[in-house]
N, C-alpha and C positions, 0 to 999 in steps of 0.2 A: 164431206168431200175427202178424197183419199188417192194423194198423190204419188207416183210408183218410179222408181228410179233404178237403174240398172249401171254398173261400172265393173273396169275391164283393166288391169294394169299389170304389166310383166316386167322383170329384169332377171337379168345373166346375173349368172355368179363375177366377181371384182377377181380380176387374177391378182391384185392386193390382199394379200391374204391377212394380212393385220386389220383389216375393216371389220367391226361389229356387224351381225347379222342383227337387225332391229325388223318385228313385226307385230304391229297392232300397238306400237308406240312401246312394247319392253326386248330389251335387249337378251337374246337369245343366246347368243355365242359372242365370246371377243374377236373371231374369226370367220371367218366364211361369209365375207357382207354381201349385198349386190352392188354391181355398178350402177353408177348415179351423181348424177350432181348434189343431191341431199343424201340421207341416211340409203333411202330406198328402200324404204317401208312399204312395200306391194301392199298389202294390208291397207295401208291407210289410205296410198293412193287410189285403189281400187272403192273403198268407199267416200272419198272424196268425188270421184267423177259420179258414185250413183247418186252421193245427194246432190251434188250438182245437177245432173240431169233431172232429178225428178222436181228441182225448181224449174225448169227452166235453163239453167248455166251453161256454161263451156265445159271444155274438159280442162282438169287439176294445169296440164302446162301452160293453158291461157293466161291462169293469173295466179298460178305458184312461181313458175321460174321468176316472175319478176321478185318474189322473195325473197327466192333462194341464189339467183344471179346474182339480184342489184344490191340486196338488204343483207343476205349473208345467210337467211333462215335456214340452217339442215334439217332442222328436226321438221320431220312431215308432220307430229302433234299440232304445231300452228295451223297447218295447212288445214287442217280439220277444224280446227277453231273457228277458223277464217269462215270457212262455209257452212259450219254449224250459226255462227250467226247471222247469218242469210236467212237459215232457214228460223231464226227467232224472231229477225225480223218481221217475216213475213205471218206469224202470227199461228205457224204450225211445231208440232210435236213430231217425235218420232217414235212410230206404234211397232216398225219390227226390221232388222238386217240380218240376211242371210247372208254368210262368206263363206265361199267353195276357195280352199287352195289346192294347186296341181303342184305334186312337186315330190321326186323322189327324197332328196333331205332338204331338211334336219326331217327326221322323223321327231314329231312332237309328241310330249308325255301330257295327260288330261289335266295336270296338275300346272302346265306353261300353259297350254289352249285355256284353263280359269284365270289364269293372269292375266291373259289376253282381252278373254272377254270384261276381265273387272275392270282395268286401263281404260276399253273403249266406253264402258258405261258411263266409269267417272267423268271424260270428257265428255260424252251427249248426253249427260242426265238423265240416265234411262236405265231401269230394272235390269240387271245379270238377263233375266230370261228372256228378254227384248231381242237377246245376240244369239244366232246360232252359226256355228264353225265347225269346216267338214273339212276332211283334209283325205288327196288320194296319190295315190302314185298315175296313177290313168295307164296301171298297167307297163308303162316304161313305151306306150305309143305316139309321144309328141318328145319333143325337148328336154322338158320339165319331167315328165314323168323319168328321164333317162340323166338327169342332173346336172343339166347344163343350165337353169335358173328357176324359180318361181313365178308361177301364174296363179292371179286371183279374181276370183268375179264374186259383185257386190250385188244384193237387189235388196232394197229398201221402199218401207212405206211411211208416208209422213199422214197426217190427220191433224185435222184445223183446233186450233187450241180452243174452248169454249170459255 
């Protein structure tokens, strides 16, 4: 059996210019964050809503803000924790995630985009090659592409642990 999940997650740039720009749980810039009640790791959140969906879930704000409101959580790593063990619960693996970002900057070097993917692996327990990350300007035809914030979509597959 092989369960498919798809997530969707944006933020503006923080007219805060002193906020870290944090994606796929590592810190990019000490400047240029997004706004957000947490870090605002699109990255994270965007694969938090696909595994959520592809169990079954809500999406990331149904039961992160209560984290990050009530509890204090910023860092979106939890948030991935949180529903990483959902999906161990339930007795499945994760066999592959694709992450598209939209976004005129930062322009990333392949050498952040392996950071990135090596961060997410060590949290989902999953092989480097499991991640793949694509990153576009979309041409400067949306928002994002024109550098008013970051857009990312997640689709992920899980498979039953034997």
């Amino acid at each position: 059996m092989t369960k498919v999940g798809i997530g969707q997650d944006s933020h503006r740039f923080d007219s805060d210019k002193n906020k870290s720009l944090v994606l796929g749980g590592v810190k990019i810039s000490e400047t240029g964050g997004l706004k957000a009640n947490s870090d605002g790791d699109v990255v994270i959140h965007s694969l938090c809503n696909a595994l959520s969906s592809a169990i079954g879930g809500d999406s990331l704000g149904t039961w992160a803000d209560k984290m990050c409101l009530e509890e204090g959580i910023k860092d979106s790593s939890r948030y991935l924790k949180d529903v990483f063990n959902k999906i161990k619960i339930l007795n499945l693996s994760i066999t592959n995630i694709s992450i598209s970002v939209e976004a005129k900057t930062p322009r990333l070097s392949l050498k952040i985009i392996d950071e990135i993917k090596n961060n997410l692996s060590k949290l989902l327990e999953i092989n480097v090659n499991q991640i793949g990350i694509t990153f576009t300007s979309g041409e400067g035809l949306t928002a994002f592409g024109r550098g008013k914030g970051i857009q990312v979509f997640s689709i992920v597959s899980l498979g039953r642990i034997h």
